[in-house]
N, C-alpha and C positions, 0 to 999 in steps of 0.2 A: 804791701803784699797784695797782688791782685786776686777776685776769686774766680775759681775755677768755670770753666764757661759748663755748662749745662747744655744737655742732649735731648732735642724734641724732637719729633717725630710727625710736624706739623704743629700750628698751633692753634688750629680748630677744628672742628670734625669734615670740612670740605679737604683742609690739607693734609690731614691724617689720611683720609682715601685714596689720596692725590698718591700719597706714599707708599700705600701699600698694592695701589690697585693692583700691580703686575703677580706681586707673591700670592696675594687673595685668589687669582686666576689659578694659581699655579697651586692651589691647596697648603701652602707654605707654614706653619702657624707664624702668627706676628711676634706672640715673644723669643721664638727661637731666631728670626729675623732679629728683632732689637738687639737680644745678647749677642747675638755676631757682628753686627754691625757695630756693636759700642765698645766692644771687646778689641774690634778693630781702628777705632776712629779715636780711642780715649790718650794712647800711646803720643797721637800726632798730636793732640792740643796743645795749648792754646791755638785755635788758627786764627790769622789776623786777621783784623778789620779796617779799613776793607779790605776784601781780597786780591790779592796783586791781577793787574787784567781783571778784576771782578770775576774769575775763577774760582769755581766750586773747588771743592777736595773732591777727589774722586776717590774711591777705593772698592774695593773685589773681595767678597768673603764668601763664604761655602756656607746652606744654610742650608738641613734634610737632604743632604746630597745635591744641592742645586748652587750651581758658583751664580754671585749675585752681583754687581757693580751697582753702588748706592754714590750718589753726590751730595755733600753737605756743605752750608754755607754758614759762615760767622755772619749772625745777625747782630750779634753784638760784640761786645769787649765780655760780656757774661752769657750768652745765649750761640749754641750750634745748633741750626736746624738739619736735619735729615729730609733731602726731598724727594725724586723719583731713586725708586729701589727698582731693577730690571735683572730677567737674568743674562749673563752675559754672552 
């Protein structure tokens, strides 16, 4: 039984900024970002490792009224990261 891959959002406080800079611009708050974002990305898991083409997942969620495309990568066989969040 494999475990479930896990949702970051960065996995230090340079790549957490990295993540959020656009929403931060944009007055967004970050947990209503996270809940969209993982509300939308949890459906698709497991995504593989590596990624086929090293291709992010991409996907588009609606956050405080503002449609958003975030890209996340399988860093591992347990680990999805969440990188640049833009709106789109």
């Amino acid at each position: 039984m494999s475990v479930p891959q896990r949702i970051v959002f960065g996995q230090n406080p340079s790549q957490t900024r990295h993540a959020f800079r656009y929403t931060d611009r944009l007055g967004i708050d970050r947990g209503i970002v996270v809940e969209a974002v993982v509300a939308d990305l949890q459906p698709n898991l497991p995504l593989r490792t590596p990624p086929p083409r090293n291709a992010p997942f991409i996907g588009t969620v609606s956050a405080d009224g503002v449609e958003l495309r975030y890209h996340a990568y399988a860093v591992s066989e347990g680990l999805v990261n969440v990188g640049r969040i833009v709106a789109s």
